[in-house]
MIDOSE-1310 file (N, C-alpha, C; in nm, 2 decimals, decimal comma, always signed):
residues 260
xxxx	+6,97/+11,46/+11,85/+6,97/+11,34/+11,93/+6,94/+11,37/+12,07; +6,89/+11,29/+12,15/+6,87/+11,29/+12,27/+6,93/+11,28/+12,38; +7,01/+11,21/+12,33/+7,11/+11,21/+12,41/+7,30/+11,22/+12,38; +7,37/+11,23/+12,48/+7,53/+11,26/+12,38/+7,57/+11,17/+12,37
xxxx	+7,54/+11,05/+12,43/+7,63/+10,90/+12,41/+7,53/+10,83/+12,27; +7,57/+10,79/+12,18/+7,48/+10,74/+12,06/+7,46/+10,59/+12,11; +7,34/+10,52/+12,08/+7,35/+10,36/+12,08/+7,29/+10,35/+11,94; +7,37/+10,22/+11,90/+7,37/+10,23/+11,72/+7,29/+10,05/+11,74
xxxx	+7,15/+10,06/+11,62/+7,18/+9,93/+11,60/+7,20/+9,87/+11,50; +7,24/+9,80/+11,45/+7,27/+9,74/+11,33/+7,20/+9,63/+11,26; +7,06/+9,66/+11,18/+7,00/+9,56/+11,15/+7,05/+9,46/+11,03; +7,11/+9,38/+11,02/+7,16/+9,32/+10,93/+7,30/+9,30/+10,98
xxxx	+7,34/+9,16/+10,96/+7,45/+9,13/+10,98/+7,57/+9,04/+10,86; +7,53/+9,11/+10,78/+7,58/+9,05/+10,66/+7,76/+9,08/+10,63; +7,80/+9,07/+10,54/+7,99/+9,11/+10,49/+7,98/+9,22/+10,48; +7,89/+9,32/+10,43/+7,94/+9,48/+10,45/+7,87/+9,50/+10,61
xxxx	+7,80/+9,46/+10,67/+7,70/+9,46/+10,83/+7,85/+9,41/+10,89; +7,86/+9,35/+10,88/+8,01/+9,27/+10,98/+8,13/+9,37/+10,93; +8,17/+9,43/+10,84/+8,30/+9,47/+10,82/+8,26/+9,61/+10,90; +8,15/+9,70/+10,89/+8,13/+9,83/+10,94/+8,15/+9,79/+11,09
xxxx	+8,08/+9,72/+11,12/+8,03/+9,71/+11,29/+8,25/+9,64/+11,31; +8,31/+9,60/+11,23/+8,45/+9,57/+11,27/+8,55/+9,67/+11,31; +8,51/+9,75/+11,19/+8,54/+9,86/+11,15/+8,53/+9,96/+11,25; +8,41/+10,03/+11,28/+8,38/+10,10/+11,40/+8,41/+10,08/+11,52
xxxx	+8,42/+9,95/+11,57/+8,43/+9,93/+11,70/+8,56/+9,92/+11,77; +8,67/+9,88/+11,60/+8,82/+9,91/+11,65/+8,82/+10,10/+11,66; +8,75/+10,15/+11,57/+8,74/+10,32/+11,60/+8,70/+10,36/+11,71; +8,68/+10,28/+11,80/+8,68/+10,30/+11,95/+8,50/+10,30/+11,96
xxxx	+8,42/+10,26/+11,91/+8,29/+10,24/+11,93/+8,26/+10,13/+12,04; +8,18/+10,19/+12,16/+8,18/+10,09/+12,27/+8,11/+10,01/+12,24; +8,11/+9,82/+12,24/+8,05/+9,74/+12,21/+7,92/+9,77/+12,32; +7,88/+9,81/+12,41/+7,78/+9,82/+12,46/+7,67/+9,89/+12,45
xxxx	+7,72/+9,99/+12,38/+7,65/+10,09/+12,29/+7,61/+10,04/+12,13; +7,59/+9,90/+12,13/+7,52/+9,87/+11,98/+7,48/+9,79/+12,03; +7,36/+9,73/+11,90/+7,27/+9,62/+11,93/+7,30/+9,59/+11,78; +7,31/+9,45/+11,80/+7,29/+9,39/+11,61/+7,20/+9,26/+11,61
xxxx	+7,12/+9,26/+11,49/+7,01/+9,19/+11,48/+7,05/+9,10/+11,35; +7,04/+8,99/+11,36/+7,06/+8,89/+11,22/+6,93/+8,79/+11,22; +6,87/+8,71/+11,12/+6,79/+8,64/+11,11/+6,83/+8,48/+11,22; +6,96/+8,47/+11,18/+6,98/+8,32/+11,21/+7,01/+8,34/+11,37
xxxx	+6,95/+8,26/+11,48/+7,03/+8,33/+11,64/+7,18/+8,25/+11,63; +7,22/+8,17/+11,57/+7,38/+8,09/+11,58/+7,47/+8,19/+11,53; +7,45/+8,30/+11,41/+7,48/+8,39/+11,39/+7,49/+8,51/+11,42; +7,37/+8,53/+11,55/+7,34/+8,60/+11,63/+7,47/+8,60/+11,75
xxxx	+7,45/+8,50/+11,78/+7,56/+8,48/+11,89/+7,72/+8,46/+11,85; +7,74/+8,44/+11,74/+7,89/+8,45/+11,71/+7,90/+8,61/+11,74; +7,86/+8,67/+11,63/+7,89/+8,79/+11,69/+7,89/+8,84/+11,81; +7,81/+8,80/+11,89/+7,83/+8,83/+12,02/+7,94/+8,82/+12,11
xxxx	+7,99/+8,66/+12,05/+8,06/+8,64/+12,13/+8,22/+8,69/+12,09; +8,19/+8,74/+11,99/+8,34/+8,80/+11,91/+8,34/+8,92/+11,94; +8,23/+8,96/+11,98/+8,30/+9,16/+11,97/+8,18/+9,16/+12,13; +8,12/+9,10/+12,15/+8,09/+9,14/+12,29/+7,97/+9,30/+12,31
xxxx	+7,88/+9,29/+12,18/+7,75/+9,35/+12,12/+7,63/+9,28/+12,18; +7,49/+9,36/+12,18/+7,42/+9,31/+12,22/+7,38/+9,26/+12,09; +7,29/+9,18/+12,12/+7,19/+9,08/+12,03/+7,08/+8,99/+12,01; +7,03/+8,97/+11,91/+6,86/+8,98/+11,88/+6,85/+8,90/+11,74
xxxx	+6,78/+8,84/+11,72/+6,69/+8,85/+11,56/+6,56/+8,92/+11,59; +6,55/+8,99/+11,63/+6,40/+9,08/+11,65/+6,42/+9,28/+11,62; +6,42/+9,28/+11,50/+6,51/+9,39/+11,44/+6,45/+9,50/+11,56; +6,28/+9,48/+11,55/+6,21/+9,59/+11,63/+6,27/+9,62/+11,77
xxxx	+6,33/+9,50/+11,85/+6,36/+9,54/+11,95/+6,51/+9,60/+11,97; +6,59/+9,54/+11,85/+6,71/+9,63/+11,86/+6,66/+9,77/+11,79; +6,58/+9,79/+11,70/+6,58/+9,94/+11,70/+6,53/+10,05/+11,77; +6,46/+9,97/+11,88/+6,43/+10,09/+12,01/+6,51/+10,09/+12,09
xxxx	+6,57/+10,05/+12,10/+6,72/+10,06/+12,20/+6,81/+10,19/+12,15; +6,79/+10,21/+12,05/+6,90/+10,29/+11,95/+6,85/+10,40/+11,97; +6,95/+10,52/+11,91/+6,92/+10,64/+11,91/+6,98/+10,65/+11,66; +7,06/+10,55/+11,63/+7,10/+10,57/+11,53/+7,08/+10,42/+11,46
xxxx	+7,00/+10,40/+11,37/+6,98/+10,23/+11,35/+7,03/+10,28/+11,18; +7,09/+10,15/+11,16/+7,14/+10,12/+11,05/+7,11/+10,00/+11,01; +7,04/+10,05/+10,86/+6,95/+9,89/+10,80/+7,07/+9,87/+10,70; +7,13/+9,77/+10,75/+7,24/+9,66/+10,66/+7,23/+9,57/+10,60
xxxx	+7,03/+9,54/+10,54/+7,00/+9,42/+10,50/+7,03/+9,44/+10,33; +7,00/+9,36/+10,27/+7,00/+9,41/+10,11/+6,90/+9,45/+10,09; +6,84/+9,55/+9,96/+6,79/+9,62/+9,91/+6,61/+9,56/+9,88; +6,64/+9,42/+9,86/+6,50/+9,36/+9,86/+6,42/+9,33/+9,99
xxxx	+6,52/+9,37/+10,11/+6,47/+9,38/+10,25/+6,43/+9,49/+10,32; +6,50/+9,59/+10,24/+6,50/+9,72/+10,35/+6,36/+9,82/+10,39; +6,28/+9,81/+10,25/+6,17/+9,86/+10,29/+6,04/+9,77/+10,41; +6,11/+9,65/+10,41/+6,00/+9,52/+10,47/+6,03/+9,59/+10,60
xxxx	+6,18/+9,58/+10,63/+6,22/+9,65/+10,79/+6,18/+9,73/+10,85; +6,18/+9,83/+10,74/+6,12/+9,99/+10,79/+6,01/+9,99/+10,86; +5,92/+9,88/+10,75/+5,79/+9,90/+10,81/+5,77/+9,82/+10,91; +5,86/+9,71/+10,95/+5,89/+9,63/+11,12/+5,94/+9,75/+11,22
xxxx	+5,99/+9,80/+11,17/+6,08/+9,91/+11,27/+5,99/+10,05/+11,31; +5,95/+10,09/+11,24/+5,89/+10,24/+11,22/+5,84/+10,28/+11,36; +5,72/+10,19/+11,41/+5,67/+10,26/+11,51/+5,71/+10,19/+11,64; +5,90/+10,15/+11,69/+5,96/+10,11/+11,75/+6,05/+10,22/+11,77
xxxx	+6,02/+10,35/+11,70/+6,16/+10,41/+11,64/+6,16/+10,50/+11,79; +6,28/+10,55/+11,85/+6,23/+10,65/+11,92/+6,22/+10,80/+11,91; +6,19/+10,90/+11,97/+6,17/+11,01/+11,93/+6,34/+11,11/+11,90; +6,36/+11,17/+11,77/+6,49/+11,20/+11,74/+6,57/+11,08/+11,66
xxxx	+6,54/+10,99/+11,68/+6,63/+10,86/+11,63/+6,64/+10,89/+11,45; +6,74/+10,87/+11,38/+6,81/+10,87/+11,25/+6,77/+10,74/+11,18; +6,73/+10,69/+11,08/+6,74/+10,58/+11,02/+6,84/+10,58/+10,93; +6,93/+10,53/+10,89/+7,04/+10,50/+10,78/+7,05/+10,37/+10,70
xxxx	+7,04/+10,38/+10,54/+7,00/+10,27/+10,47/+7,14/+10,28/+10,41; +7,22/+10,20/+10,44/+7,35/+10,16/+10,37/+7,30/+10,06/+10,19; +7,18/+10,04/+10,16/+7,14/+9,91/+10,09/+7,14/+10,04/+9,94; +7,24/+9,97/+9,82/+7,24/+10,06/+9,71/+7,08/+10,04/+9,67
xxxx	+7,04/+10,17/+9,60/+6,93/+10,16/+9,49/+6,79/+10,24/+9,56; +6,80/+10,20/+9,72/+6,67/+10,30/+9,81/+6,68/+10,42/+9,81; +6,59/+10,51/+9,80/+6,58/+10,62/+9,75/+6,56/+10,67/+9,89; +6,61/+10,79/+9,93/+6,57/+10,87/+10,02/+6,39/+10,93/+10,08
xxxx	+6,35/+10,95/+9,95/+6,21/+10,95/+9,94/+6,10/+10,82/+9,99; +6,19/+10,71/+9,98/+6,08/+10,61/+10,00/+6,15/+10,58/+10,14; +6,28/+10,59/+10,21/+6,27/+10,59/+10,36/+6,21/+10,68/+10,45; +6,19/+10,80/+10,41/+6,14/+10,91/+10,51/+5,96/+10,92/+10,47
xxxx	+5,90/+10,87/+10,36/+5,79/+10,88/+10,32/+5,76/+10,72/+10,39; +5,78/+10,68/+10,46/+5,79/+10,53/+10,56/+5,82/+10,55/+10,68; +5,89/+10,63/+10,73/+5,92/+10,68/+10,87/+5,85/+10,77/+10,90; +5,82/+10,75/+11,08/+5,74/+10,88/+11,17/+5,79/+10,99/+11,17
xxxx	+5,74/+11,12/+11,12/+5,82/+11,23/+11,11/+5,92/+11,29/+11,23; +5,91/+11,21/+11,34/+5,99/+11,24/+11,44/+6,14/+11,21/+11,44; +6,14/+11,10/+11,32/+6,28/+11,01/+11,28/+6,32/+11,10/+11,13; +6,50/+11,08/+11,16/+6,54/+11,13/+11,05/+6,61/+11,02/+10,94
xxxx	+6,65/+11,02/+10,84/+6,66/+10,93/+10,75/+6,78/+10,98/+10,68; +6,87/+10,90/+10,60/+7,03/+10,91/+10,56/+7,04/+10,79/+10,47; +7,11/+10,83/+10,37/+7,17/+10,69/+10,28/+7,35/+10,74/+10,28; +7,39/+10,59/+10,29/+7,50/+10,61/+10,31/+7,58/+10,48/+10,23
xxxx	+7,67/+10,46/+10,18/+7,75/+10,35/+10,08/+7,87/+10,34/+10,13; +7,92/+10,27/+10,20/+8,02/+10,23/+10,26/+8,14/+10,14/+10,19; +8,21/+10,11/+10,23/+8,27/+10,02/+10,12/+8,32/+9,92/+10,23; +8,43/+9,83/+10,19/+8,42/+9,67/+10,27/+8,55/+9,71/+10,33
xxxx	+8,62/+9,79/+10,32/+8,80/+9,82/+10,34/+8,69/+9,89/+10,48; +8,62/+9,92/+10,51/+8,61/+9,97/+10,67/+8,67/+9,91/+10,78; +8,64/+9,75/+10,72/+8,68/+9,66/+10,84/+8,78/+9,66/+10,85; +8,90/+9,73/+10,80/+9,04/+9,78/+10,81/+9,10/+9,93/+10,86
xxxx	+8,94/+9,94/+10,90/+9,00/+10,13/+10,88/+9,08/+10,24/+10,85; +9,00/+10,15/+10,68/+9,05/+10,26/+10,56/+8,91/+10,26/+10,50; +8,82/+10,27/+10,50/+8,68/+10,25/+10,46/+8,67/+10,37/+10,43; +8,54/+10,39/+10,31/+8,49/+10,55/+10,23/+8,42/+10,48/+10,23
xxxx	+8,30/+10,62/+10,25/+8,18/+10,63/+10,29/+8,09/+10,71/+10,18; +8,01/+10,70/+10,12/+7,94/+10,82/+10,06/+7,79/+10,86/+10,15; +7,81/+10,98/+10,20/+7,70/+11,01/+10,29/+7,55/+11,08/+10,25; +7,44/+11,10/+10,25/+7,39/+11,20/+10,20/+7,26/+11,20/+10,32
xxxx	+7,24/+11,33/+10,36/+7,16/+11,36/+10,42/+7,06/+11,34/+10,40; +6,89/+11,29/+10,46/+6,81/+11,35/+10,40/+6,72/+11,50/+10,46; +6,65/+11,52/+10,40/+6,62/+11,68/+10,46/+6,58/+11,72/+10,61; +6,48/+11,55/+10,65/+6,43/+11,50/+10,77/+6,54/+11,52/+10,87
xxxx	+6,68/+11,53/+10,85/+6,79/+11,51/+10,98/+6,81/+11,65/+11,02; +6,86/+11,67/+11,14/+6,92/+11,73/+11,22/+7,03/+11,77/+11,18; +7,08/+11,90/+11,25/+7,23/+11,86/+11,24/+7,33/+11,84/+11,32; +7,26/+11,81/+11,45/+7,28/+11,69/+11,57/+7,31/+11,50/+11,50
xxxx	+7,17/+11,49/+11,43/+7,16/+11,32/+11,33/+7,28/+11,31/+11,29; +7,32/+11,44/+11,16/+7,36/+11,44/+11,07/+7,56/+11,42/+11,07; +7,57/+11,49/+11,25/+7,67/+11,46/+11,29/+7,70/+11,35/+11,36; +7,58/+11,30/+11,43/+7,60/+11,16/+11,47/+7,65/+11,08/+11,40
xxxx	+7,59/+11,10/+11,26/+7,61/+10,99/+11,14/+7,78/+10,97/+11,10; +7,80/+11,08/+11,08/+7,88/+11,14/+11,04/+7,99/+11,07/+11,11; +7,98/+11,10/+11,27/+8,10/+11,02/+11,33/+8,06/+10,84/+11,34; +7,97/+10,81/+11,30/+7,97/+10,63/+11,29/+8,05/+10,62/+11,25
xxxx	+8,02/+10,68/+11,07/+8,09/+10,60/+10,95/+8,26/+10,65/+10,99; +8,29/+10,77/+11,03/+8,41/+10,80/+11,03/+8,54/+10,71/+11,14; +8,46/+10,66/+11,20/+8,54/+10,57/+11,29/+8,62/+10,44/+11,19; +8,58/+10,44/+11,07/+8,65/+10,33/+11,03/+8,64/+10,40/+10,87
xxxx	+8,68/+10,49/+10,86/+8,74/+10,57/+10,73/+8,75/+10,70/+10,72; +8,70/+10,74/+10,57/+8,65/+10,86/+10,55/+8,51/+10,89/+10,48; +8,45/+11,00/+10,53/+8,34/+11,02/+10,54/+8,31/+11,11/+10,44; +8,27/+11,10/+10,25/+8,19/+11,22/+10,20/+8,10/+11,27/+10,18
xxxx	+8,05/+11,39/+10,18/+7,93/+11,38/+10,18/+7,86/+11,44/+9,98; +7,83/+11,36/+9,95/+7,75/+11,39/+9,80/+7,60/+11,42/+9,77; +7,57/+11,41/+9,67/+7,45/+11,41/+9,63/+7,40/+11,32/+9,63; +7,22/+11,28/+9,60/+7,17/+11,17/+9,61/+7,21/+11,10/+9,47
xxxx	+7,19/+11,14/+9,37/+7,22/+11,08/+9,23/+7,36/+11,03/+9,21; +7,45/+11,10/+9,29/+7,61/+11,08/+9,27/+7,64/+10,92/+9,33; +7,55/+10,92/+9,35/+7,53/+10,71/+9,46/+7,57/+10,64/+9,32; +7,46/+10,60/+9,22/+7,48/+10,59/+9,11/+7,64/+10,56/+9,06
xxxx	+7,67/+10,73/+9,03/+7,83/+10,75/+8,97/+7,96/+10,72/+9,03; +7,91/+10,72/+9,19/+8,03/+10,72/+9,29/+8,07/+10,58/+9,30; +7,96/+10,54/+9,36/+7,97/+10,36/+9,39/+8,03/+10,25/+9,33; +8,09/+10,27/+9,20/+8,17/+10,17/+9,17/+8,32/+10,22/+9,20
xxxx	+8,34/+10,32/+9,19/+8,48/+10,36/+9,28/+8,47/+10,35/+9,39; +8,39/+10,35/+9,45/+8,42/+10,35/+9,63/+8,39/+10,20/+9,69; +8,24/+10,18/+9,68/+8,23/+10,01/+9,72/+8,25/+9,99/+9,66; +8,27/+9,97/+9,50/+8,32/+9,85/+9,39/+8,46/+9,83/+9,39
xxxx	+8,48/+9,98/+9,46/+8,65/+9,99/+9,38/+8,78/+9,87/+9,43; +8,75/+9,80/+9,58/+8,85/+9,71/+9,60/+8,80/+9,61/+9,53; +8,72/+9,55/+9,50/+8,71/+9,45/+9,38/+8,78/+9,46/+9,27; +8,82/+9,58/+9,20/+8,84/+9,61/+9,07/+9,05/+9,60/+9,09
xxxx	+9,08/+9,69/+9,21/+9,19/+9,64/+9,26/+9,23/+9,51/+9,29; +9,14/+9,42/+9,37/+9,21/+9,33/+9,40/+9,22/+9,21/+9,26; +9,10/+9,23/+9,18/+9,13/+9,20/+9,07/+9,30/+9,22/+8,98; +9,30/+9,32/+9,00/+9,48/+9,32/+8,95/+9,51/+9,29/+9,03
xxxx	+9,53/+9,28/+9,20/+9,64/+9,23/+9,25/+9,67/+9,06/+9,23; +9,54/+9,02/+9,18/+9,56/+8,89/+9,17/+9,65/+8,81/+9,04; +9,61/+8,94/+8,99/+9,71/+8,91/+8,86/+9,78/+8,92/+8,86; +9,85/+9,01/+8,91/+9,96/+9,03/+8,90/+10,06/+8,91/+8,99
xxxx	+9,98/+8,91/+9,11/+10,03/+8,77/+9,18/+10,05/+8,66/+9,14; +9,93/+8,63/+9,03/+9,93/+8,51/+8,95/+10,11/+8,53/+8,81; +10,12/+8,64/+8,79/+10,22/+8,68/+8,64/+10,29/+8,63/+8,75; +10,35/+8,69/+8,92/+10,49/+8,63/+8,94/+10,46/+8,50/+8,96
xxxx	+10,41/+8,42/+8,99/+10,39/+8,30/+9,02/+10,42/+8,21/+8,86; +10,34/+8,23/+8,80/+10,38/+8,14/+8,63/+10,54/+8,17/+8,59; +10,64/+8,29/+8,64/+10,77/+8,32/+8,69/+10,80/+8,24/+8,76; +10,81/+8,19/+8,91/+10,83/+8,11/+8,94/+10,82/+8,17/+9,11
xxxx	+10,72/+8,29/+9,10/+10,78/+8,33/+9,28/+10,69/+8,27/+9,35; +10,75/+8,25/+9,45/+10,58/+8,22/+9,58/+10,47/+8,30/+9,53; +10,35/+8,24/+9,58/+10,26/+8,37/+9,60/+10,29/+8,38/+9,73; +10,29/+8,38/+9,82/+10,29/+8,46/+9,90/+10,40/+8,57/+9,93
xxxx	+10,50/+8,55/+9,86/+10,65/+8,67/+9,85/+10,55/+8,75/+9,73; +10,48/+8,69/+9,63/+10,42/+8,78/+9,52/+10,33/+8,90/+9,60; +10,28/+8,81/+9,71/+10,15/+8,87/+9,76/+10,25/+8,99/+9,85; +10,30/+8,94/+9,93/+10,39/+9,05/+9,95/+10,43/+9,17/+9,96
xxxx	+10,44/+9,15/+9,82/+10,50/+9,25/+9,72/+10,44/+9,33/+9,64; +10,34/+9,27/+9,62/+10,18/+9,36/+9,50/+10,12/+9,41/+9,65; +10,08/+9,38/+9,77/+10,03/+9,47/+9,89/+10,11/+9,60/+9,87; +10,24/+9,59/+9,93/+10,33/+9,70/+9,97/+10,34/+9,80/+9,80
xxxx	+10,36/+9,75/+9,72/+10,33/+9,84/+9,62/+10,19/+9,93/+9,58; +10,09/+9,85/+9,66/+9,95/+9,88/+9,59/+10,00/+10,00/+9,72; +9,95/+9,98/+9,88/+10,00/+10,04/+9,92/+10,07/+10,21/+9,89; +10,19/+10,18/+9,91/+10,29/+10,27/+9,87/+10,25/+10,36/+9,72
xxxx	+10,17/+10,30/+9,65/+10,12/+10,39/+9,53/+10,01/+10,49/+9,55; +9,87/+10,42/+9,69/+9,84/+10,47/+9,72/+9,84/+10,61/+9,85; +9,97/+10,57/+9,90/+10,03/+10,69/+9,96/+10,10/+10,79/+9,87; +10,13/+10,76/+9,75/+10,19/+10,87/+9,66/+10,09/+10,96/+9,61
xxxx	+9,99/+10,90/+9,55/+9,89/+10,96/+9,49/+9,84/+11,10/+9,58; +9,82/+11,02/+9,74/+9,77/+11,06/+9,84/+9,86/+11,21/+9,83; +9,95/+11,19/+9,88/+10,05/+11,31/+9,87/+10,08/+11,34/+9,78; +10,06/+11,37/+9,63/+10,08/+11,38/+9,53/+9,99/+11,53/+9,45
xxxx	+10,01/+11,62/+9,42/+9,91/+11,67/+9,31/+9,91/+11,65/+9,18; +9,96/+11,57/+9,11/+9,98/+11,54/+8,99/+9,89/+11,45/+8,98; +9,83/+11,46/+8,86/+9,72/+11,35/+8,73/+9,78/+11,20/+8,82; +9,71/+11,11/+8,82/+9,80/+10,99/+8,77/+9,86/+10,91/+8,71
xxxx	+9,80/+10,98/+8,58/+9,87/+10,95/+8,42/+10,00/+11,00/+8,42; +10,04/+11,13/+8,54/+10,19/+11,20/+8,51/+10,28/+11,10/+8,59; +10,25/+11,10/+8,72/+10,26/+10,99/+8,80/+10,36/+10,83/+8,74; +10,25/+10,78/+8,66/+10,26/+10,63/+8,60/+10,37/+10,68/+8,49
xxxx	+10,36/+10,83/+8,43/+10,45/+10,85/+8,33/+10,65/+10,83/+8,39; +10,60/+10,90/+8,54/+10,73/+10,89/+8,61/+10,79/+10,75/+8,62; +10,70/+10,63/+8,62/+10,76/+10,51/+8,67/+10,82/+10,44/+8,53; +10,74/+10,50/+8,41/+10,77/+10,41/+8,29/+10,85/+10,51/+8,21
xxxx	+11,02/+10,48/+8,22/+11,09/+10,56/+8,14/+11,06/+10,51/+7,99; +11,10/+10,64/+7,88/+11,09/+10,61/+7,72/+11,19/+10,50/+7,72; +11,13/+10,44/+7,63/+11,18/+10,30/+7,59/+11,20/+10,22/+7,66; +11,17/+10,19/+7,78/+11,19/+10,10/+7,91/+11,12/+10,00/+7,94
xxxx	+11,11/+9,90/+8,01/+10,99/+9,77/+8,01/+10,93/+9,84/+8,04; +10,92/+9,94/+8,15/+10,79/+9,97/+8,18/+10,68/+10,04/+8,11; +10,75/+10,06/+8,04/+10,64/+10,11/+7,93/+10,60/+10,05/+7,84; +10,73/+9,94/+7,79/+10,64/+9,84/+7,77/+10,51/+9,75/+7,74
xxxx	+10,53/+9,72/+7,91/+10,44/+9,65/+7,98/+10,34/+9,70/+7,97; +10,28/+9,86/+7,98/+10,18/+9,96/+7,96/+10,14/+9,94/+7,83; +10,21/+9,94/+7,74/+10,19/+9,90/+7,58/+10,12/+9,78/+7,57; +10,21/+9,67/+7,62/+10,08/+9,54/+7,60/+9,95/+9,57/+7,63
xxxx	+9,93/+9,65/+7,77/+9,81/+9,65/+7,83/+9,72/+9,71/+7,72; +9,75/+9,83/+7,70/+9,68/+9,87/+7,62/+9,67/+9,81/+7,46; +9,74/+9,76/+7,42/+9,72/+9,66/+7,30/+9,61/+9,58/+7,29; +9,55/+9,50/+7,45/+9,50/+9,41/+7,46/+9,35/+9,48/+7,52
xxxx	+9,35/+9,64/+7,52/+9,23/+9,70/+7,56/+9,20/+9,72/+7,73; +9,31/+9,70/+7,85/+9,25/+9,68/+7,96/+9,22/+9,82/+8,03; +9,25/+9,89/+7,97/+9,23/+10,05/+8,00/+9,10/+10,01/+7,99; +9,03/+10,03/+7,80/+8,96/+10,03/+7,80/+8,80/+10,00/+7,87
xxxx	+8,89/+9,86/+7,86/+8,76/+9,76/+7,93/+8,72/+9,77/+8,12; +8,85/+9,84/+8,18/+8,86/+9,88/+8,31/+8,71/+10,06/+8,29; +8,76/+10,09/+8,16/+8,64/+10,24/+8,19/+8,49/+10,17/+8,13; +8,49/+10,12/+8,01/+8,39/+10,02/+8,00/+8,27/+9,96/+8,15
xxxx	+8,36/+9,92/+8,20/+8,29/+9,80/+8,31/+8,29/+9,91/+8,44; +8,33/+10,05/+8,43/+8,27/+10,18/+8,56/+8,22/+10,22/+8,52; +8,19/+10,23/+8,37/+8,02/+10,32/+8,34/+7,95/+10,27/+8,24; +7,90/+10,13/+8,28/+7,83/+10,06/+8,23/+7,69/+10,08/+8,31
């Protein structure tokens, strides 16, 4: 990079484009140091006026401003941008495709060889900063870029770095994975409710547990099959309760629907 202060722009302003740029900026990312670009300008200017970013619908001009541009559009956009962006890019500048399915090969075989190029899969918990990231270099970067990159995404999680194929394998645990969670929390919210609790005392209470389980794990070296074994004594509901589950296949159908 060219310089030691990064300016990031963010082409796309979509629900994973809004949770990163939320994300980051509580990680102490100076709003003056980004530029974000959305199609609609009403949407343009909300943002603006919420976090106090610069802004555009003219992707080209937020990406010469930048030293680190990040295409946040979906996957049926990203290549159209590149080729809006490319000869805007400046000299050293990083391109990063957050969009699943673009191949490293077809960003950097699109970019001026003076630009480096990165895929990266974020997930929506950033805008909380607890966000995972899956990072992958491409050969084109620095290890100036590669650290640049490295501290965006880290401002609002954790940052790993994988293989390109592992996108594929990873991605339903990482970006899919709070879907799959909040899917049971809803259930479970819903089982105390047909009981007769609030949801929101339900809600509550399925947070602070989901939570707290995943601080155990965290700290934990044990499987989490030993783990769940500790919570569900022999012969006890809670084991039970595990029994139904599996009677009715949701194990199953939970590994079914990650490696489909």
């Amino acid at each position: 990079m060219t310089t030691t202060r990064t300016t990031i722009a963010l082409l796309g302003a979509g629900t994973m484009g809004q949770a990163l740029l939320a994300g980051s900026l509580a990680g102490g990312l100076a709003p003056e140091d980004v530029w974000v670009s959305a199609r609609r300008p009403e949407h343009v200017e909300r943002i603006v006026d919420v976090h106090g970013v610069h802004g555009t619908t003219d992707n080209a001009r937020a990406a010469e401003q930048a030293d680190l541009v990040v295409l946040a559009a979906g996957p049926a956009q990203v290549l159209d941008i590149v080729a809006e962006i490319s000869g805007h890019l400046r000299e050293g500048a990083v391109v990063v495709s957050i969009a699943d399915g673009i191949a490293l090969a077809d960003l950097e075989g699109r970019l001026p060889a003076h630009v480096g190029a990165a895929r990266a899969l974020p997930s929506i918990t950033a805008q909380a900063g607890h966000g995972l990231t899956l990072l992958t270099p491409g050969a084109s970067c620095t290890t100036a870029q590669i650290d640049a990159v490295t501290s965006l995404f880290a401002r609002s999680g954790e940052v790993l770095r994988v293989e390109e194929e592992q996108h594929a394998v990873l991605g339903p645990l990482s970006s899919g994975g709070p879907a799959h969670l909040l899917y049971v929390a809803d259930a479970m919210i819903e089982a105390a409710a047909v009981r007769g609790i609030p949801r929101d005392l339900g809600r509550r209470i399925v947070q602070q547990v989901m939570a707290g389980t995943a601080a155990w794990l965290e700290q934990s070296d044990e499987d989490a099959a030993v783990l769940r074994a500790d919570v569900c004594a022999p012969g006890g509901a809670g084991i039970r309760r595990i029994a139904t589950l599996d009677e009715r296949a949701v194990r199953a159908a939970l590994v079914a629907a990650l490696t489909d």
